[in-house]
N, C-alpha and C positions, 0 to 999 in steps of 0.2 A: 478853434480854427482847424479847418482841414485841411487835405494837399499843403504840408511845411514842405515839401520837394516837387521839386520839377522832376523831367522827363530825364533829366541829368545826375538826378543827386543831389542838386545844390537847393541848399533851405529857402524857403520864400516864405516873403511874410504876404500874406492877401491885405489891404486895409480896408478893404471892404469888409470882409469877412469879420476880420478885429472889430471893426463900427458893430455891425451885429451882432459878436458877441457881448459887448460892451451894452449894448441898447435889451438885449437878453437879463442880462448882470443889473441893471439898473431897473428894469421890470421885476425880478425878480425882489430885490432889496425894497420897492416901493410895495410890494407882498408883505415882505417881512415886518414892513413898518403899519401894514393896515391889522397884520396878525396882532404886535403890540400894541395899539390901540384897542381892539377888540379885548385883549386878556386883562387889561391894565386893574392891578388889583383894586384902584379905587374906583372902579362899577359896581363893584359887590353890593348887595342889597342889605345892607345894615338889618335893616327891619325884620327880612326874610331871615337873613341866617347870623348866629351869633354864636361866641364860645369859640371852643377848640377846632370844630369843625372851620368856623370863619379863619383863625387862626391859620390852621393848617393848609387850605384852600390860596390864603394871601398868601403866604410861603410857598407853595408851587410858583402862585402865578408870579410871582417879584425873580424868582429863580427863571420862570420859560421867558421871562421880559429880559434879564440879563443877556441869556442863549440867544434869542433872536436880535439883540442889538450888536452882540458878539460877530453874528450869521452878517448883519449890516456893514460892518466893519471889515470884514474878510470881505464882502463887495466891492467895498471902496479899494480895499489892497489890489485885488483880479484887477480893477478897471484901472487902477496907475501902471498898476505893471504891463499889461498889455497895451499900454500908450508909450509905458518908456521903451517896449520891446520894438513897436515900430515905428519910433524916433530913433532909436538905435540903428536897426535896419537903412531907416531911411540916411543917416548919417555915414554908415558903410557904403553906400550902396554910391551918394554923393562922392565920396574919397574918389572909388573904383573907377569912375567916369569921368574924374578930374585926371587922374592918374593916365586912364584909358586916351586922353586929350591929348596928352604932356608925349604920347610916345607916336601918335601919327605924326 
């Protein structure tokens, strides 16, 4: 998100912008998830490759399948918390205009 300040100082949250990071964030993570498809150690070619070399090979890729589910994960985190940052916003922002009410 860019512009967190106004002309003032004062932090803003855009929820537009949020929306598009989020739609970003979950673009990104349906990447991640077509990468793991693609490496999934059980494509190996049996036939083609065998021994230590296959060994060795399934062991990266079960490792970069972990990382990239890991990468998935840290997604899901970005997207809650940039949801709870502008429910939070939005719940301050409600207070201040109740408050702003109560005093005219």
């Amino acid at each position: 998100m860019s512009g967190l300040r106004d002309a003032s100082g004062t932090i803003v949250i855009d929820e537009a912008e949020a929306e598009a990071d989020i739609k970003k964030i979950e673009l990104a993570k349906s990447k991640l998830n077509d990468a793991k498809q693609i490496l999934n150690a059980a494509n190996i070619d049996g036939e083609r490759m065998y021994g230590a070399a296959r060994d060795a090979l399934e062991e990266q890729l079960v490792k970069i399948a972990q990382d990239l589910s890991d990468w998935e994960n840290r997604c899901d985190d970005s997207v809650r918390y940039i949801r709870h940052v502008v429910a939070e916003y939005k719940r301050i922002d409600h207070e201040f205009a109740a408050k702003a009410k109560g005093l005219k």
